[in-house]
C-alpha positions, 0 to 999 in steps of 0.5 A: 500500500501507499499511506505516507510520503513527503515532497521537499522540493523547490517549486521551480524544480518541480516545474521543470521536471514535470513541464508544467508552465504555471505557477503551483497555489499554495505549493509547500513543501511535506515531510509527512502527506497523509490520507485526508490531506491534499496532495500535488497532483497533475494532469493533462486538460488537452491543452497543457498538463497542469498542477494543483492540489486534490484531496488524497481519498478517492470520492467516486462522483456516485457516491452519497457520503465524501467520507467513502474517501477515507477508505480509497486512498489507494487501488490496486493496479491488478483489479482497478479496471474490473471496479466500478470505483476505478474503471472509468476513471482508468479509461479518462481520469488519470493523474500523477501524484508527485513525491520524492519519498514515501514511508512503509513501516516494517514489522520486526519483533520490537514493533513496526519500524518505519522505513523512509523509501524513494527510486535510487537516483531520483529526487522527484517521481510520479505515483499513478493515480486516479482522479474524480470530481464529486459534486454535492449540495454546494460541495466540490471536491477532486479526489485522488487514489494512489495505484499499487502493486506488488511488492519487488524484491527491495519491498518485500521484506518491508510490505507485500504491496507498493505504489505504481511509481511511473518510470520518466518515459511513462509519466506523460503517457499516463495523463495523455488526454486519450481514451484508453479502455481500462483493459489498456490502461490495466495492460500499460501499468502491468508491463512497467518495470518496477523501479530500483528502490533504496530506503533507511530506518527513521523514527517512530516520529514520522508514524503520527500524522500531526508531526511535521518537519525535518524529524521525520527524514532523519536516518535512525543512527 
């Protein structure tokens, strides 16, 4: 799964990786993103990709209560195309969550240790995702979920599961403003290749939600 993860960078270098022409609102930078909250995401509008926040719980347009968002913060990439949930939105509604970091917590007999993981390589990344707009007397929110596989070799010691995190060449190809039906949005994920992981122990800090800051990136010495 997919439940923590940071994004520390510039604004400007975020633009640049990812092409984005305008300004990000309210961008900060997040030692500790968690379900609930909003989170930097981009898409392609079929003239330009643009970034912005949505909140992190996917909340189907269906749906009759926004709380259901607590419950979809991830979609496993195997089975999103066959869900009602996810399936139309594999075919038109695909984003881009954007991090540099993300959290597992591995058991060990002492408890759950939380492990801070990223690409090796890489200060900037994608997770894929998918987006909705959910419209209710007066409410308007954009959700997002984040996709998952399993785990590979590096994550399986820590968590059977692990977010779908796009390759450089796939990122633009995943928000492209084209139909696909969602057997070829299921097929384009399954054939990624898995990313080359590192990652290091950190503190039980990190583990709360309301904590914030630089004590939750620092390696357990």
């Amino acid at each position: 799964m997919c439940g923590r993860y940071t994004l520390l960078a510039e604004e400007a270098e975020i633009l640049r990786e990812f092409g984005i022409g305008q300004p990000i609102k309210g961008y900060e930078p997040r030692y500790n993103i968690a379900p609930g909250q909003k989170v930097l995401s981009v898409i392609h509008d079929g003239q330009q990709k643009r970034a912005g926040y949505m909140k992190w719980g996917l909340v189907p347009r269906w749906a009759d209560d926004p709380k259901i968002g607590y419950k979809m913060i991830n979609a496993r990439s195997e089975t999103a195309h066959e869900k009602p949930s996810f399936k139309t939105l594999m075919s038109r509604k695909r984003c881009l969550v954007i991090a540099d970091s993300f959290y597992e917590w591995k058991k060990t007999k002492s408890g759950k240790q939380p492990v801070r993981i990223s690409p090796k390589g890489k200060s900037l990344f994608a997770f894929a995702g998918l987006w909705d707009r959910w419209e209710k007397e007066g409410e308007d929110l954009f959700t997002c979920t984040i996709l998952t596989q399993e785990a590979n070799d590096f994550m399986q010691p820590i968590h059977d599961r692990m977010p779908v995190i796009l390759t450089e060449q796939s990122q633009d190809h995943w928000i492209e403003p084209v139909k696909w039906s969602p057997d070829e949005a299921s097929g384009f994920i399954q054939q990624l290749s898995t990313q080359d992981l590192e990652g290091y122990e950190v503190s039980e800090y990190v583990s709360s939600a309301k904590n914030e800051g630089e004590e939750c990136i620092k390696p357990i010495t």
